[in-house]
PASEBA-1860 file (N, C-alpha, C; in nm, 3 decimals):
! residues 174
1> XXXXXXXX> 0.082/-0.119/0.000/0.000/0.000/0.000/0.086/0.126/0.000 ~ 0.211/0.125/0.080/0.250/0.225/0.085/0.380/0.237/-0.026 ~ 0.421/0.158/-0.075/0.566/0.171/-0.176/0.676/0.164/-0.063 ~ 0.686/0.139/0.057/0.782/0.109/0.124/0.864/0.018/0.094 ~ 0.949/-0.011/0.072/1.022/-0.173/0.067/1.145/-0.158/0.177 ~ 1.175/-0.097/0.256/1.207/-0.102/0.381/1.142/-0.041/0.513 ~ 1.200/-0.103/0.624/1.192/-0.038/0.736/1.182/0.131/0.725 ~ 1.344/0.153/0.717/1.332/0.305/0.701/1.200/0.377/0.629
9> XXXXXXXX> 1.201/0.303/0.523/1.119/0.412/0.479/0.941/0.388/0.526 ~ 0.935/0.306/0.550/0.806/0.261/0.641/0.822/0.369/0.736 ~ 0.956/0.364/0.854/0.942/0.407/0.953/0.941/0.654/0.932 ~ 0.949/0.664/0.799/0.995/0.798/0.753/0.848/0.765/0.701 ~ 0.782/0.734/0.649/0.663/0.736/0.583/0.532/0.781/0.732 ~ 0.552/0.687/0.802/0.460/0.737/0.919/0.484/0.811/1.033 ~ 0.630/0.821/1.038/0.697/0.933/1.122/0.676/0.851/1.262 ~ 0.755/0.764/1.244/0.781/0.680/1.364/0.931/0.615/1.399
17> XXXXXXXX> 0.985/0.573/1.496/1.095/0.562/1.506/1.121/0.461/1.411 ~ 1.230/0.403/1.391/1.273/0.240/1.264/1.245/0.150/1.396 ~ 1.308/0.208/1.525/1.305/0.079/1.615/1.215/0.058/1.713 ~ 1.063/0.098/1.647/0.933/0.071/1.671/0.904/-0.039/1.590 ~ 0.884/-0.025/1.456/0.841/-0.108/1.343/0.947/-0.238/1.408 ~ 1.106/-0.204/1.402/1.126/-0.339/1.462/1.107/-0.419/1.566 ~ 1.078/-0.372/1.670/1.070/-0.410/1.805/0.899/-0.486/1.729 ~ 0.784/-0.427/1.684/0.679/-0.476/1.613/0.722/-0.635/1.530
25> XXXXXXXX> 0.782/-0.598/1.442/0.778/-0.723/1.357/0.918/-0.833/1.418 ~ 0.997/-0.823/1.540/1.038/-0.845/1.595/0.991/-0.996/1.718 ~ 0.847/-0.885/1.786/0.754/-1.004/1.833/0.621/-1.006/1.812 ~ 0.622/-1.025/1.641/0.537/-1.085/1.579/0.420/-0.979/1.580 ~ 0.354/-0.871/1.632/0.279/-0.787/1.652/0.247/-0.717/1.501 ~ 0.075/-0.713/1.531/0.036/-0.601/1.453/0.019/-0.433/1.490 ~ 0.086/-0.398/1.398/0.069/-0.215/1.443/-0.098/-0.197/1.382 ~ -0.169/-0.232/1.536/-0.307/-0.156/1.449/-0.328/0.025/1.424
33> XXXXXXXX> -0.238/0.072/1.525/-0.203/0.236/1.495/-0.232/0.223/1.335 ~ -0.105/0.184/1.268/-0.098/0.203/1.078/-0.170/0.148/1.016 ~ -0.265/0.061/1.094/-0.366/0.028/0.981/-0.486/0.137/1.027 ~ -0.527/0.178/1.070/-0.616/0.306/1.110/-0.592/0.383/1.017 ~ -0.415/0.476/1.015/-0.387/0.566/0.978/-0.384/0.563/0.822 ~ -0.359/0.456/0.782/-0.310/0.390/0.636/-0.489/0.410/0.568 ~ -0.554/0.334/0.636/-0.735/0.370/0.621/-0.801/0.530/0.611 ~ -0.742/0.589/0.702/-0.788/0.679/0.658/-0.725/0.804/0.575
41> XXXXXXXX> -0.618/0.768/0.557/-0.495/0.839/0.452/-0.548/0.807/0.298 ~ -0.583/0.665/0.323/-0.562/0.612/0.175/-0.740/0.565/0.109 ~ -0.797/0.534/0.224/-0.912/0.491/0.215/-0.955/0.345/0.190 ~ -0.840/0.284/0.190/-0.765/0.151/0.163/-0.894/0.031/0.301 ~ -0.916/-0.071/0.270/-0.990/-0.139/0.326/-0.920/-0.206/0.459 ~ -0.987/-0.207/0.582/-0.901/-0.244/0.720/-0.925/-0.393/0.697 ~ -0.989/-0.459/0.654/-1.002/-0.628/0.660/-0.837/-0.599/0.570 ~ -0.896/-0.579/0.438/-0.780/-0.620/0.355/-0.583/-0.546/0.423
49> XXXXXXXX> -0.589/-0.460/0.486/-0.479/-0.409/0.557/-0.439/-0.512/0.726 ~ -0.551/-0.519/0.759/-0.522/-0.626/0.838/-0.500/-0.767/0.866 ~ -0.607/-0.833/0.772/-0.572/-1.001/0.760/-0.519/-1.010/0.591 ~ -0.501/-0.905/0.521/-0.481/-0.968/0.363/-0.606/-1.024/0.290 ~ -0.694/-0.996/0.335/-0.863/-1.047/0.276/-0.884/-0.955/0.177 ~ -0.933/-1.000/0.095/-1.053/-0.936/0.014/-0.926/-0.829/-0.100 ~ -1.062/-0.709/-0.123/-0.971/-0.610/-0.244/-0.891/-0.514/-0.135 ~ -0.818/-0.376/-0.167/-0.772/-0.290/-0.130/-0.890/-0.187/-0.118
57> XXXXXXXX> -0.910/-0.148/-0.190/-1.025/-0.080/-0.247/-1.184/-0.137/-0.267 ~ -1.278/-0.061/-0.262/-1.376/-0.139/-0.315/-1.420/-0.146/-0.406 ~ -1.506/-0.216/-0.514/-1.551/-0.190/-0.659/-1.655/-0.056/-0.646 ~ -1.691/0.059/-0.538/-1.776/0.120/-0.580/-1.700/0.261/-0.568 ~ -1.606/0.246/-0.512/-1.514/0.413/-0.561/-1.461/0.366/-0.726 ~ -1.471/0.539/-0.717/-1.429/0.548/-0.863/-1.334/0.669/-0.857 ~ -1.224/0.637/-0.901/-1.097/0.789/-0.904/-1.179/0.883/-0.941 ~ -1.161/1.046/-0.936/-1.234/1.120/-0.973/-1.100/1.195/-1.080
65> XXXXXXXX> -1.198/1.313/-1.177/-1.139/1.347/-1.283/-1.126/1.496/-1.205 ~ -1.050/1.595/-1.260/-1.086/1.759/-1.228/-1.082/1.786/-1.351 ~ -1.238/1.859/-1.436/-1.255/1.923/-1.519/-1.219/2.034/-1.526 ~ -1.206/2.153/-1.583/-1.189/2.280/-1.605/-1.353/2.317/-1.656 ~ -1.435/2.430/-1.584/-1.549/2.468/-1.636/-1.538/2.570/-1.726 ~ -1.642/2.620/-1.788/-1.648/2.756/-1.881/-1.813/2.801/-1.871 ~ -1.799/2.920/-1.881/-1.957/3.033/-1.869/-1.969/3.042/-2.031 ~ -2.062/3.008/-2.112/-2.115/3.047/-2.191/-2.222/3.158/-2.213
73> XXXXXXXX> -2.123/3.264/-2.222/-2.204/3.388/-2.239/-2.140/3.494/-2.360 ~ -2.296/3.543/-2.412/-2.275/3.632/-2.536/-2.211/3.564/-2.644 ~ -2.200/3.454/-2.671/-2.132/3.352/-2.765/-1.994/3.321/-2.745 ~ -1.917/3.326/-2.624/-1.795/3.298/-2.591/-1.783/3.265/-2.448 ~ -1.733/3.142/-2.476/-1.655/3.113/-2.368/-1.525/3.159/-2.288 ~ -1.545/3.202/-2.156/-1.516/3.222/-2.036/-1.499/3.090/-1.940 ~ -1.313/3.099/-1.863/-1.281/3.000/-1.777/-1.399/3.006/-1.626 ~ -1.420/2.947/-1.607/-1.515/2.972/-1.436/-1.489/2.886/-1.327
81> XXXXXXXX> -1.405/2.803/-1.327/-1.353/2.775/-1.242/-1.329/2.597/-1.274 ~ -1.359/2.490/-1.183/-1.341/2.373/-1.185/-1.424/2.277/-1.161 ~ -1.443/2.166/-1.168/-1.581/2.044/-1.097/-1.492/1.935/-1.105 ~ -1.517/1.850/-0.987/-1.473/1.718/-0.972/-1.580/1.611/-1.025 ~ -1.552/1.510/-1.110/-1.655/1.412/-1.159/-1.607/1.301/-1.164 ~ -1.687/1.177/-1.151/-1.610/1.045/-1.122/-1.556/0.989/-1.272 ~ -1.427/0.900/-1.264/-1.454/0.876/-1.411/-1.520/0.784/-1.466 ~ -1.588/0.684/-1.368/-1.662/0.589/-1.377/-1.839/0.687/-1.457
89> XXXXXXXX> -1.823/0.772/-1.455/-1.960/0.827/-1.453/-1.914/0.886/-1.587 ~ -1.820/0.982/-1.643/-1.762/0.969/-1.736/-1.790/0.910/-1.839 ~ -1.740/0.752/-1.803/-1.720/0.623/-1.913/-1.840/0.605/-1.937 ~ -1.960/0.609/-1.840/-2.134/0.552/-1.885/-2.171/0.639/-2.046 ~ -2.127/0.766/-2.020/-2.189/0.823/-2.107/-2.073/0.868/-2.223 ~ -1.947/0.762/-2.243/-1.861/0.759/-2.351/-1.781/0.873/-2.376 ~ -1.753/0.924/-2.241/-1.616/1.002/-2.227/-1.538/1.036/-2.166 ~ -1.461/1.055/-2.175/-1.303/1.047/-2.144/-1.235/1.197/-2.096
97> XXXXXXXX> -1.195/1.219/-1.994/-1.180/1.334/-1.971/-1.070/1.384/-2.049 ~ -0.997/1.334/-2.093/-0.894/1.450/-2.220/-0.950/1.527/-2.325 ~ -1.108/1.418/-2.334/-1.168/1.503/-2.452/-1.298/1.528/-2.451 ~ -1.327/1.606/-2.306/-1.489/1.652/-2.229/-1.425/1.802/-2.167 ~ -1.510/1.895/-2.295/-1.552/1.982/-2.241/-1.655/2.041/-2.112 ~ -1.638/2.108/-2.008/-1.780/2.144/-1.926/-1.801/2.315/-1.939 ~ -1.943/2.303/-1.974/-1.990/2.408/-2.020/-2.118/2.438/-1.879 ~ -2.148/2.586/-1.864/-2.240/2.608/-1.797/-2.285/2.760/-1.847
105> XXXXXXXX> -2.449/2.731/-1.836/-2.525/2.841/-1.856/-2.639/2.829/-1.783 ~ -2.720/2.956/-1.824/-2.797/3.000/-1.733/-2.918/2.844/-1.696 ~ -2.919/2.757/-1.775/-3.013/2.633/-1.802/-2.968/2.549/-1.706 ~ -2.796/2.518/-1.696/-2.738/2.398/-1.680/-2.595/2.370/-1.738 ~ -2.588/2.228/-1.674/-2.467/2.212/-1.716/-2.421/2.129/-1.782 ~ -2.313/2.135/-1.931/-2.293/2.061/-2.007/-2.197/1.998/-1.993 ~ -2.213/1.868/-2.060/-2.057/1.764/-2.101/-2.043/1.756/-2.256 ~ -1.925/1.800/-2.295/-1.914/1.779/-2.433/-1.785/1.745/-2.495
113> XXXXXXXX> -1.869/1.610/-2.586/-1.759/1.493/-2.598/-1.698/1.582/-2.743 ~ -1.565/1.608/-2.717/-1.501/1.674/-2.838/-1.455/1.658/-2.930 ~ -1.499/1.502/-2.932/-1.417/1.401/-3.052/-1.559/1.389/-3.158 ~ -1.670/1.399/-3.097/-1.779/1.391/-3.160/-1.791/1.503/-3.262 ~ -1.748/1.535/-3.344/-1.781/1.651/-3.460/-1.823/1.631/-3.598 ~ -1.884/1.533/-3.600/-1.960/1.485/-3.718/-2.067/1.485/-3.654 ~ -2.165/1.591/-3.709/-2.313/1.546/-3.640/-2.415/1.476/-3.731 ~ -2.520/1.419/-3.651/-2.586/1.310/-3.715/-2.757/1.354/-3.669
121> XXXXXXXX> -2.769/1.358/-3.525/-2.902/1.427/-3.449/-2.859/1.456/-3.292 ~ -2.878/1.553/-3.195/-2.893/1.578/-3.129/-2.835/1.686/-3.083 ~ -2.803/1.745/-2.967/-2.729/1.910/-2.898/-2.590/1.871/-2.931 ~ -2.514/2.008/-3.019/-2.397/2.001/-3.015/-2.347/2.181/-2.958 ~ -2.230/2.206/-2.937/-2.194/2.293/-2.908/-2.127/2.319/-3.087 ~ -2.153/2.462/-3.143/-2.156/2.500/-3.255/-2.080/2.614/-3.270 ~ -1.982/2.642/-3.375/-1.886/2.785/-3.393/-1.995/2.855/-3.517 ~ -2.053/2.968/-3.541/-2.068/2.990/-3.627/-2.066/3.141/-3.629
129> XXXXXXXX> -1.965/3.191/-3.728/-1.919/3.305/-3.720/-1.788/3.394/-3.586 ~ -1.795/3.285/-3.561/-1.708/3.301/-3.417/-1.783/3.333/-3.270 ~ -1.890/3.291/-3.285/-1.985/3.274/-3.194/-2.003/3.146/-3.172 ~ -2.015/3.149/-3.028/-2.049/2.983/-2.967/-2.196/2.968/-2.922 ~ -2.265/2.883/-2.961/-2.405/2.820/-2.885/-2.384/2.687/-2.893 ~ -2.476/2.640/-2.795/-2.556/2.498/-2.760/-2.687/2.475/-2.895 ~ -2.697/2.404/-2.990/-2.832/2.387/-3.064/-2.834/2.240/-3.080 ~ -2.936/2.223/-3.102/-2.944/2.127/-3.194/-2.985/2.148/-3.324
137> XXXXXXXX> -2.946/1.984/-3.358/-2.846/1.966/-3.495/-2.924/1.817/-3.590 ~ -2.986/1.850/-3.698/-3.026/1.717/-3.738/-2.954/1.735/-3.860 ~ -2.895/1.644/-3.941/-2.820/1.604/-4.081/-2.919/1.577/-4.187 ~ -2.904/1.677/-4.300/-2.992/1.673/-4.394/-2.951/1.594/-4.482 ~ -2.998/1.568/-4.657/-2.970/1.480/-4.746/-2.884/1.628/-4.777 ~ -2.769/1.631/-4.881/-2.736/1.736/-4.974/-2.599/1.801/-4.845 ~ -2.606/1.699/-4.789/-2.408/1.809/-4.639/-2.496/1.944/-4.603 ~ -2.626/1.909/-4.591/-2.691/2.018/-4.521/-2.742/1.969/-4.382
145> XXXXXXXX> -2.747/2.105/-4.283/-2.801/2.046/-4.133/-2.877/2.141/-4.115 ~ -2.985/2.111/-4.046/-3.117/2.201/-4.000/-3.033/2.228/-3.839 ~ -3.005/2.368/-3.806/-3.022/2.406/-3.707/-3.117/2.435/-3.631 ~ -3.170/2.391/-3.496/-3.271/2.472/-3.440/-3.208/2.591/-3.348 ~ -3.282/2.705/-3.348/-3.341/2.811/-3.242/-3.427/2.825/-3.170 ~ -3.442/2.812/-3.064/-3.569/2.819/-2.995/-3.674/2.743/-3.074 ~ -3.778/2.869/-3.134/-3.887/2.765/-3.202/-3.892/2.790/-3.317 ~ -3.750/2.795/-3.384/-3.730/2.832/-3.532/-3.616/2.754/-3.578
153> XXXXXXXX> -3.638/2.655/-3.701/-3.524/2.585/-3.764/-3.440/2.695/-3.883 ~ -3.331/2.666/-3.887/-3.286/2.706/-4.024/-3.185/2.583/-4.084 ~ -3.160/2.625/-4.246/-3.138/2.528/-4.307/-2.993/2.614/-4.309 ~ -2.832/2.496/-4.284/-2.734/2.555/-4.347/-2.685/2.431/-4.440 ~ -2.541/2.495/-4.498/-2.427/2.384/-4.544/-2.344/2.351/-4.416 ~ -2.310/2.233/-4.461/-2.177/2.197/-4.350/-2.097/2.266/-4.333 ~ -2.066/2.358/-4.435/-1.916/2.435/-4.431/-1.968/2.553/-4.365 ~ -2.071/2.592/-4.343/-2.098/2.724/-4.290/-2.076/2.752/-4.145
161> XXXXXXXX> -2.103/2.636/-4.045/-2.047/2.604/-3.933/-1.948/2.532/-3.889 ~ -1.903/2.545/-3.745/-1.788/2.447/-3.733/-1.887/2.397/-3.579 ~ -1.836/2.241/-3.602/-1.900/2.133/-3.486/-1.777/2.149/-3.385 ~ -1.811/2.186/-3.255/-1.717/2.146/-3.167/-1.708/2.081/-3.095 ~ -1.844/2.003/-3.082/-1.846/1.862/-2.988/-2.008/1.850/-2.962 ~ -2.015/1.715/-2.936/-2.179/1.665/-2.919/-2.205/1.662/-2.752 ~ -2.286/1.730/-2.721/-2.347/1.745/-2.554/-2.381/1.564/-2.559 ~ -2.288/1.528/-2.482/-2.296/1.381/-2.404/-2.402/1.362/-2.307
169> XXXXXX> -2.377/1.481/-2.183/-2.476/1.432/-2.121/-2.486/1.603/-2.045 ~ -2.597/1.586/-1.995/-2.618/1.759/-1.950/-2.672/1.722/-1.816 ~ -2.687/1.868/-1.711/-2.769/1.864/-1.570/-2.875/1.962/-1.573 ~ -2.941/1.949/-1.590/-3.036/2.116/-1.638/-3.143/2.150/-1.431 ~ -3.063/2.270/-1.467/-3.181/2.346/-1.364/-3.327/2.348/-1.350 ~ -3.379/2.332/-1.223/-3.521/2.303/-1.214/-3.627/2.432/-1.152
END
């Protein structure tokens, strides 16, 4: 658990004398002190730190990611700070934090998978003219896509916009 492979550094790792740990494994004793401390340092399982049972960990943590957020306002994005998200939660909805944007506006909050830039149907985050929005996006016959607005479609070419990623999964305000 800890990358120790000696005494010393066992005994420099928990800030304890070396000739504690030995006098310990000396007559046969468990330091339950370091398995406490090791538990709650690491989050590491006390069965498995104490008898060698079971996992280290359990199957229901999941490492977490740190996103970078952004304010979508007036058609540009603005840094706003950060969000922690699991990556297990991530992977459900097929992305990967190297290439998940997080977006927030006045609605909610977006995930957007940035590899996705071929659109086909649903919310993408859109460049057009050097302006950024959230729309959706359906694929016409002819490399044409119907944008929606509110409660108004328009018809473009592909080349007229640029796709910057498909909204994976969103949190919308209630």
């Amino acid at each position: 658990m800890t990358g120790c492979d000696s005494y010393n550094l066992l005994a420099d790792h928990y800030g304890i004398p070396k000739s504690t740990i030995l006098t310990w494994h000396h007559h046969d004793r468990i330091a339950h002190e370091l398995i406490v401390r090791e538990h709650l340092a690491s989050g590491a399982s006390v069965k498995y730190l104490a008898l060698g049972e079971g996992e280290p960990f359990s199957g229901s943590s999941s490492p977490n990611e740190n996103l970078a957020t952004y304010k979508l306002e007036g058609g540009s994005l603005e840094k706003s700070g950060s969000m922690s998200l699991d990556i297990a939660t991530l992977e459900r909805f097929g992305l990967k934090p190297s290439n998940t944007q997080v977006i927030e506006d006045d609605a909610g909050i977006y995930y957007i998978n940035k590899e996705s830039v071929d659109p086909i149907s649903g919310d993408y985050l859109i460049d057009v003219d050097g302006r950024l929005s959230i729309n959706y996006l359906q694929r016409l016959p002819g490399k044409k896509l119907a944008i929606a607005f509110d409660t108004s479609t328009i018809e473009v070419s592909e080349q007229d916009i640029k796709v910057l990623g498909r909204v994976a999964m969103e949190m919308k305000k209630k």
